[in-house]
C-alpha positions as CSV (number, residue, x, y, z in Angstrom):
1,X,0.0,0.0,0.0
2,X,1.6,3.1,-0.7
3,X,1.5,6.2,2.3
4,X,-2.2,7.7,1.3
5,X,-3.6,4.4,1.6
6,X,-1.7,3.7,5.2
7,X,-2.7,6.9,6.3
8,X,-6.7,6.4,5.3
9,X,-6.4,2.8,6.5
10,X,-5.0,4.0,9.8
11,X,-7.9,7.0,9.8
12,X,-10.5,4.5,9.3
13,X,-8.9,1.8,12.2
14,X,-8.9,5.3,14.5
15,X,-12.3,6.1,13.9
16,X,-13.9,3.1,14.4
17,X,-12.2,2.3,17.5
18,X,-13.3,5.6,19.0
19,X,-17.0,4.7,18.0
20,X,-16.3,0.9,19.5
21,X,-17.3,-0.7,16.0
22,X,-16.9,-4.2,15.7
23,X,-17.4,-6.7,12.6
24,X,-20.2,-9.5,11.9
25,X,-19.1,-12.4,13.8
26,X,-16.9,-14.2,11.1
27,X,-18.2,-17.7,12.1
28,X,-21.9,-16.8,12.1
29,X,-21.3,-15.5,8.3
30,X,-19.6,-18.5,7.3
31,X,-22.6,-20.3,8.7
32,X,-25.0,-18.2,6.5
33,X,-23.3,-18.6,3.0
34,X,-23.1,-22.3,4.0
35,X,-26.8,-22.6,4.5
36,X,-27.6,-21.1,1.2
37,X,-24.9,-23.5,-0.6
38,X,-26.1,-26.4,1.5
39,X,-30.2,-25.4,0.0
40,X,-31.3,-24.8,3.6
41,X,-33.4,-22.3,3.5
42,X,-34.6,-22.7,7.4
43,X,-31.1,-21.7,8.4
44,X,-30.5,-19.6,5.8
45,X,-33.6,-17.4,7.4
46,X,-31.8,-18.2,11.3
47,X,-28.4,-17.0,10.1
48,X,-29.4,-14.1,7.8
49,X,-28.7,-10.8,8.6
50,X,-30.7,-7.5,7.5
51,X,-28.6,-5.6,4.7
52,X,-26.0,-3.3,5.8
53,X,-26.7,-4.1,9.5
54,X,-24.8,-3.1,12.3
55,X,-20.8,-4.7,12.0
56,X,-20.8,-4.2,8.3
57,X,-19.0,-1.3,7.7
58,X,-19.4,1.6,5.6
59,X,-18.6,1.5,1.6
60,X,-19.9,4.6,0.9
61,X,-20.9,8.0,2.5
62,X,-24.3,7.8,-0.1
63,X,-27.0,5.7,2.0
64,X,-28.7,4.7,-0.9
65,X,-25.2,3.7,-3.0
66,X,-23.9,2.3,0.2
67,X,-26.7,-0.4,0.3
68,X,-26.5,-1.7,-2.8
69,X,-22.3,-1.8,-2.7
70,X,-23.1,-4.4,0.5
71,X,-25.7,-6.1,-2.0
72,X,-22.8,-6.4,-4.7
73,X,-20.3,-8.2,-2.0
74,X,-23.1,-10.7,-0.9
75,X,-24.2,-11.6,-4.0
76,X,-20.9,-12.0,-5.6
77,X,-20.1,-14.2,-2.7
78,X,-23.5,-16.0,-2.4
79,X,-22.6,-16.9,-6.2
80,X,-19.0,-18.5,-5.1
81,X,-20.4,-20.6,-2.3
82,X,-23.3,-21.7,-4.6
83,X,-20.5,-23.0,-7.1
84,X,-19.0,-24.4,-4.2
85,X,-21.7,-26.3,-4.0
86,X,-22.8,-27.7,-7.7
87,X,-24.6,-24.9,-8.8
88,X,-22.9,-24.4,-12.1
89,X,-20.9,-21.3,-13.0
90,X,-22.9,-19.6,-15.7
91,X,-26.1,-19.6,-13.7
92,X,-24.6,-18.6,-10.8
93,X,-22.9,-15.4,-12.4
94,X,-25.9,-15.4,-14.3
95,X,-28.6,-15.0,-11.2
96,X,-25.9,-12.5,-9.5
97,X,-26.0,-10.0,-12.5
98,X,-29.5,-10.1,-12.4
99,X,-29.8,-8.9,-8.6
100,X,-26.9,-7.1,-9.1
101,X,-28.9,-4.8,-12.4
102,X,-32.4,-5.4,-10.6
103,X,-30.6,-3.2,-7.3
104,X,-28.9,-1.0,-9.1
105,X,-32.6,0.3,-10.9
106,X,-34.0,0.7,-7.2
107,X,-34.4,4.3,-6.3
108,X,-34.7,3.7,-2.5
109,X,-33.0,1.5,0.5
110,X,-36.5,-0.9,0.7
111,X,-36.2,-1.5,-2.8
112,X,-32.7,-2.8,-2.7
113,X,-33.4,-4.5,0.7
114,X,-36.5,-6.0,-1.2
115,X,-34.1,-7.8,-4.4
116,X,-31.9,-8.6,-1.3
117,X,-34.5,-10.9,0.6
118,X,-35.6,-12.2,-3.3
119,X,-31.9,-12.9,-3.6
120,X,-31.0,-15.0,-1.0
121,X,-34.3,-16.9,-1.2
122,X,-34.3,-17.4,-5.1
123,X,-30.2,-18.5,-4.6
124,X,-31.1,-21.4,-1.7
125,X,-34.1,-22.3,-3.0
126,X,-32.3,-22.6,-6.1
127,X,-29.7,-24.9,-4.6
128,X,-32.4,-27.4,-3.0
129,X,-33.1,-28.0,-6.9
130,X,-29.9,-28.7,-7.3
131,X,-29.1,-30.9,-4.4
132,X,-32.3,-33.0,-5.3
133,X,-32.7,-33.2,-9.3
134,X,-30.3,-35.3,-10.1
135,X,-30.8,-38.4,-8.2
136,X,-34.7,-38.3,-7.3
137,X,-37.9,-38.0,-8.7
138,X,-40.5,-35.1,-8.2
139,X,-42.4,-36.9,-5.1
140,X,-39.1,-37.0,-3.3
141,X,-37.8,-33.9,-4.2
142,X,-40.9,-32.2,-2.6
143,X,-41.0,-34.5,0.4
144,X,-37.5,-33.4,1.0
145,X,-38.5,-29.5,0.5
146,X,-41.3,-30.5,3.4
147,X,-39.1,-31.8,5.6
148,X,-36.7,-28.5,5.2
149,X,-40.0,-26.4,5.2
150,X,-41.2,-27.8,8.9
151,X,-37.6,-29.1,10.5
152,X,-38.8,-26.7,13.7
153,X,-41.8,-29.4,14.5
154,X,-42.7,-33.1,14.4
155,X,-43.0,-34.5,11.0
156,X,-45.3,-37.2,10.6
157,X,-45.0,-39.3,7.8
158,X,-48.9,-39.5,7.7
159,X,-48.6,-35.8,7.1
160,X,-46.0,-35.1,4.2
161,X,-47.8,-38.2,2.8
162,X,-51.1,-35.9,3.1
163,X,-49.3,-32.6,1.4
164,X,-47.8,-34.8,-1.2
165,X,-51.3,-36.3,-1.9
166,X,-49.7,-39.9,-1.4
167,X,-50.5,-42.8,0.6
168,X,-48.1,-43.2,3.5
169,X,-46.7,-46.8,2.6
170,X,-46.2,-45.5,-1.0
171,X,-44.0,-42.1,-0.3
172,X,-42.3,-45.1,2.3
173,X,-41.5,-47.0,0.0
174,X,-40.3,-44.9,-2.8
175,X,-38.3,-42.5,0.0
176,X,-36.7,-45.2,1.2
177,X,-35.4,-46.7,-2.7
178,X,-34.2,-43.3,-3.8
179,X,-32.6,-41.8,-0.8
180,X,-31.5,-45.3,0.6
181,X,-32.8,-43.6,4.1
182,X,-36.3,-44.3,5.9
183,X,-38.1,-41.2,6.0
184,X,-37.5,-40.9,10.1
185,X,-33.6,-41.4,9.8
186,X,-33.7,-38.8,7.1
187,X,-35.6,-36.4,9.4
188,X,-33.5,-37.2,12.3
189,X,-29.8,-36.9,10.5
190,X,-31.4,-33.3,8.9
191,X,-32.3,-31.8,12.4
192,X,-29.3,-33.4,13.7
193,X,-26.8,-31.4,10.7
194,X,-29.4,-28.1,11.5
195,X,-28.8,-28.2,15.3
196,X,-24.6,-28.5,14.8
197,X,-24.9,-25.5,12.5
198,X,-27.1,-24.2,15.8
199,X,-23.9,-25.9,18.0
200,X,-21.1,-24.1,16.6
201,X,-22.5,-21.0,15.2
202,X,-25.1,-19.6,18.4
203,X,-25.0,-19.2,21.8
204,X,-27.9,-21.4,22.3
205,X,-28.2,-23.9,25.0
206,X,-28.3,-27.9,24.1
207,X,-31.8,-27.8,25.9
208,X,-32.6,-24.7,23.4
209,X,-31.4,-26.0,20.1
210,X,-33.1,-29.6,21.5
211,X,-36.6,-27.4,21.5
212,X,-36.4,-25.5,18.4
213,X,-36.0,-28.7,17.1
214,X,-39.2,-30.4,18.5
215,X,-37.0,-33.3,20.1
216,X,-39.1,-34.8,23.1
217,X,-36.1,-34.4,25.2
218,X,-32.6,-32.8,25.7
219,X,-31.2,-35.8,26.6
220,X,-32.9,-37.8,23.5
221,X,-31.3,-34.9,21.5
222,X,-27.8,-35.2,22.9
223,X,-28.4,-39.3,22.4
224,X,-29.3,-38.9,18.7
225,X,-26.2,-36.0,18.6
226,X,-23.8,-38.2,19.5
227,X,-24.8,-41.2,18.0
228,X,-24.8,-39.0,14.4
229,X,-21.9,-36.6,15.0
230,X,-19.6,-39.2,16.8
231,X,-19.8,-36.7,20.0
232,X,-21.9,-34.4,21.9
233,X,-22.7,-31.5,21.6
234,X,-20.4,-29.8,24.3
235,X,-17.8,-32.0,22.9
236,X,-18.6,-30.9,19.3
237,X,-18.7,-27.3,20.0
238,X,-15.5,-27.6,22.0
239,X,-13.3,-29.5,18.8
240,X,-14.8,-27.0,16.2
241,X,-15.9,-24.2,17.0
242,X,-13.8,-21.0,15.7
243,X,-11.9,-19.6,18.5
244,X,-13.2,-15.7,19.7
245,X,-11.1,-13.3,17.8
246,X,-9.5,-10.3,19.5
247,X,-10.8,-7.3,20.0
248,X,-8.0,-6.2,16.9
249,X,-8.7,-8.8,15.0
250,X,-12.0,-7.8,14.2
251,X,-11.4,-4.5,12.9
């Protein structure tokens, strides 16, 4: 960097020390682009954060232009961790320039915020497609969307059945010969892989994450945890977790 730039830098790091800024935890942003890779839209929702929120910085002294710079960065990173993913390349670009132009047409901050929530839904719903259409049929593919649609209650086989306008030992039957999974074990391992992402990026308690999960009991939870994961939660959270960055490592 050459002097002006070490001098602004420097002006900047001043300022928002004086004004005790801090960043977006890095971990729960990780969390969020991974939700939206992964096509889980529940999380996605959990982990989101409104546009230009506090801990985001400032990319331009125009309110207006300074919302839809953040837009820019998250969808060009959105598009990254969709590729990541499977999603291919050209539509991933593709779907970014479009947000991108649609944002850049807005004429006031809801309007922008409004392509951003369009975004990140369109981009994560767009990645359940992806993470289903290959390998299953249409019946399966919406069962799955159910079971990401409702992970926050008990789900009944009798009732995706019923939303799928199926029999119950049908949709069994066929779940069970495409996904190689009954359709309980596939509940069960997806709450299980939502409540790590709970685990490692939230300060919730096991006996919270075990309730926003509908499991009949925190210790159920922890057994079904640990059986899936390979430890418990506490242990889990201890071996992965990100450690706290410093107070200077944030800025």
């Amino acid at each position: 960097m050459n002097n002006d730039t070490e001098r602004s830098l420097a002006k900047m790091l001043f300022a928002q020390r004086e004004e005790g800024f801090e960043r977006a935890s890095f971990d729960r942003e990780v969390a969020f682009y991974e939700s939206i890779g992964a096509g889980d839209l529940e999380m996605m929702r959990f982990f989101a954060a409104p546009l230009c929120c506090e801990g985001c910085g400032t990319l331009s002294r125009d309110p207006l232009r300074n919302l839809k710079y953040h837009l820019v960065v998250t969808a060009a990173m959105v598009a990254r961790y969709c590729i990541r993913y499977g999603m291919s390349p050209d539509t991933a670009y593709q779907l970014s320039d479009l947000y991108i132009m649609q944002a850049d047409e807005c004429r006031d901050e809801a309007g922008v915020r409004a392509v951003h929530k369009e975004m990140l839904e369109g981009y994560t719903k767009k990645m359940q497609q992806v993470r289903c259409s290959r390998i299953w049929s249409k019946p399966v593919v919406k069962t799955i969307g159910y079971i990401d649609e409702h992970l926050h209650g008990r789900i009944l086989l009798a009732d995706a059945a019923d939303a799928m306008g199926l029999s119950e030992a049908y949709l069994s039957r066929l779940f069970k010969s495409e996904t190689g999974t009954t359709f309980s074990e596939y509940v069960t391992r997806r709450k299980i892989d939502s409540a790590a992402k709970l685990v490692l990026y939230s300060e919730y308690t096991d006996a919270e994450i075990s309730s926003l999960f509908a499991f009949s009991s925190q210790s159920y939870f922890i057994k079904l945890f640990k059986k899936q994961m390979g430890m418990t939660p506490k242990e889990y959270r201890r071996t992965y977790r990100f450690p706290a960055l410093s107070q200077e490592e944030t800025i």
